[in-house]
N, C-alpha and C positions, 0 to 999 in steps of 0.2 A: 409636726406630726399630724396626719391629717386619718381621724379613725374610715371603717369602710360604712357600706349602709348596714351592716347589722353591730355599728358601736364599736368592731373588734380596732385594735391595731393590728394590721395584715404582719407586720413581722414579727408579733407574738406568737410562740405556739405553746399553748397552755399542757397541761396536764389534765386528763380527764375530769371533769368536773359535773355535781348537781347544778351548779347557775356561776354566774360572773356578776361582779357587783360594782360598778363605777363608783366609788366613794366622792362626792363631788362636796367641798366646803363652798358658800354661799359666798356671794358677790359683796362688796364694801358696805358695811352699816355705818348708821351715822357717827356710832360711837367707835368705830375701826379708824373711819376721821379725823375723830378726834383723839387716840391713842390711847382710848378706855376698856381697861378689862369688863367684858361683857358678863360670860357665865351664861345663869339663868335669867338674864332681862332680857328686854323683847326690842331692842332699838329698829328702828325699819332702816330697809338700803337706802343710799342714798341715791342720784341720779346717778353717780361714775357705778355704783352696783348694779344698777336693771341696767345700766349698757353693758357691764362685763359680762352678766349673761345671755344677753341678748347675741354676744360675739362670741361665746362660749359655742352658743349651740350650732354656729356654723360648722363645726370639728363635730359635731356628737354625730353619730349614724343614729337610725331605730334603733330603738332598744322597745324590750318588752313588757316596762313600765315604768314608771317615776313614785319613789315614796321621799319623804323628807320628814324632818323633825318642823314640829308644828312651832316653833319660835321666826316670827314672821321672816327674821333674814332669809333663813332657809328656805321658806315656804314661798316666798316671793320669786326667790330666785327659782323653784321652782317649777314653779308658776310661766314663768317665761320663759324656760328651756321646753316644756310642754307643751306650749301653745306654737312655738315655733319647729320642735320634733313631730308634733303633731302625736304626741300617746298622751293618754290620760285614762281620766283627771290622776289626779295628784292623790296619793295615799297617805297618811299622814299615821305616823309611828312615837310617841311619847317616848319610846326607848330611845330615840336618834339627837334628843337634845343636847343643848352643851352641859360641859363640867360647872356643876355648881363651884361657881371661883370665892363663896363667902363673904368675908367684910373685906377682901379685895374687889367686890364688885362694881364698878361703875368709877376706879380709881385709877389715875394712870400710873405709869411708873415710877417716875415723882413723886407723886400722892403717896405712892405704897411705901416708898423707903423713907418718907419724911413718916410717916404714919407707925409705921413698924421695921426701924430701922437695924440692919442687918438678919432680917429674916430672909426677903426676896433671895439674895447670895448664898446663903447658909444652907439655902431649901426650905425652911421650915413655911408651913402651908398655916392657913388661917383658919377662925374660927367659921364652921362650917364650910369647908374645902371638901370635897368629892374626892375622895380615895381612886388611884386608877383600881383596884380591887372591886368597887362599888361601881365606877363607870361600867370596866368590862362585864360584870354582872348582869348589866342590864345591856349593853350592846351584841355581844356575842349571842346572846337568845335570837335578839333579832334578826342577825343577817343568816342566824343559820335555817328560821323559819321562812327570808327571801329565799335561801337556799333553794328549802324544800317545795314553797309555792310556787317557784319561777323554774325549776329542773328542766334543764337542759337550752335556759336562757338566758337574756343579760339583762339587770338592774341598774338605774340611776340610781343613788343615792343622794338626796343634798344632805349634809348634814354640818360639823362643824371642826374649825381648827382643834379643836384639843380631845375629840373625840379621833378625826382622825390619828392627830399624831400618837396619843396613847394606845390603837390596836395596830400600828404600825412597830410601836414599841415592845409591844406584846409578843406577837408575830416571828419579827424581824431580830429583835436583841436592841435594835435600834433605831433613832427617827431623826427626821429631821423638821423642824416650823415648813407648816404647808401654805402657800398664800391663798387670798382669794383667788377665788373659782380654777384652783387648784385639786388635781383627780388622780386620785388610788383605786388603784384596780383590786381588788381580793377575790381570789376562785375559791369556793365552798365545793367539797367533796363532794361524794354519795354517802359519807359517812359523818356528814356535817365537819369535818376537819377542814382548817381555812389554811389556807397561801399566800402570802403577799405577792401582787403583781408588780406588772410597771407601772411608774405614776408618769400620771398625764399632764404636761402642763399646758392648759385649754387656749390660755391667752396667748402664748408666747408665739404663735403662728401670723399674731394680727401686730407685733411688736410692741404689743401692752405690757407694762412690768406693774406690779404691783406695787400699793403704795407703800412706803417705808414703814408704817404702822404695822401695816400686814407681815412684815417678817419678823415681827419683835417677838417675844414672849408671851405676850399679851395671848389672854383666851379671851 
């Protein structure tokens, strides 16, 4: 799928909308590498990350801004779709970071089940886990203020796996794990009421698959 110069996918035809919001999840970090739930730690991309988005932004048209969550994957990643889209600078929104993953942080799947065995399966979330109640609290303000400041345009967003998949989940009834520099589209009303679009997938035009990390569970 190759979007046009204003970002759209030409065989979408949306429903009227205040703004359109590319939800874009951020290129490989170190600890996506490594098969480590992230959360709120700050790992940087690795080098296979600044080239997925460096390849990303061959598919993006203009758009009418770029904001991201300030946790460097994101912001890195960017960082290089903008320099290479050519709009800027970069806007940086504290609402767009990832799901606080608690004393799962920094541990992989292993880690987790040897650590807290039979919770991962069960569901049951850790001590300081991030409620999706609490996530969407603080995301859904935010896209509906892009909404409002962007009306009658379209948004990059970078931001993260478990944010997308949880207003996905919101949304939709349903989701699925989004990989690196993997993109969901959302049209925001005129009455702030959101849509789920199509999702984009950025790489898949250059025959990059994401790494095996990236479609785990892991946040």
């Amino acid at each position: 799928m190759t979007l046009n110069r204003d970002g759209v996918d030409p065989g979408y035809i949306p429903t009227v909308t205040s703004a359109r919001i590319l939800l874009v999840r951020h290129g490989e970090s170190t600890w996506n590498a490594a098969a480590r739930w992230q959360g709120r730690a700050d790992p940087p991309l690795t080098d296979a990350g600044q080239r997925q988005a460096a390849s990303a932004a061959e598919v993006i048209g203009a758009l009418d801004a770029i904001v991201a969550s300030p946790l460097q994957r994101a912001h890195h990643t960017a960082v290089i779709l903008s320099e290479f889209i050519g709009v800027g600078p970069v806007l940086l929104d504290e609402r767009l970071v990832e799901r606080d993953a608690g004393e799962w942080t920094g541990l992989t799947v292993a880690e987790i089940d040897q650590r807290f065995p039979g919770d991962r399966r069960a569901g049951r979330t850790p001590r300081g886990w991030e409620s999706d109640e609490t996530l969407l609290e603080r995301v859904l303000p935010a896209l509906a203020e892009l909404g409002e400041d962007f009306a009658g345009g379209s948004v990059l967003a970078v931001t993260h796996g478990g944010v997308i998949f949880t207003l996905s989940r919101h949304l939709s009834g349903e989701a699925t794990r989004i990989p690196n520099l993997g993109a969901q589209w959302v049209d925001i009303g005129p009455d702030a009421t959101m849509r789920l679009g199509d999702r984009v997938p950025l790489l898949a035009e250059h025959g990059q698959l994401p790494p095996v990390s990236d479609v785990s569970e892991q946040v």
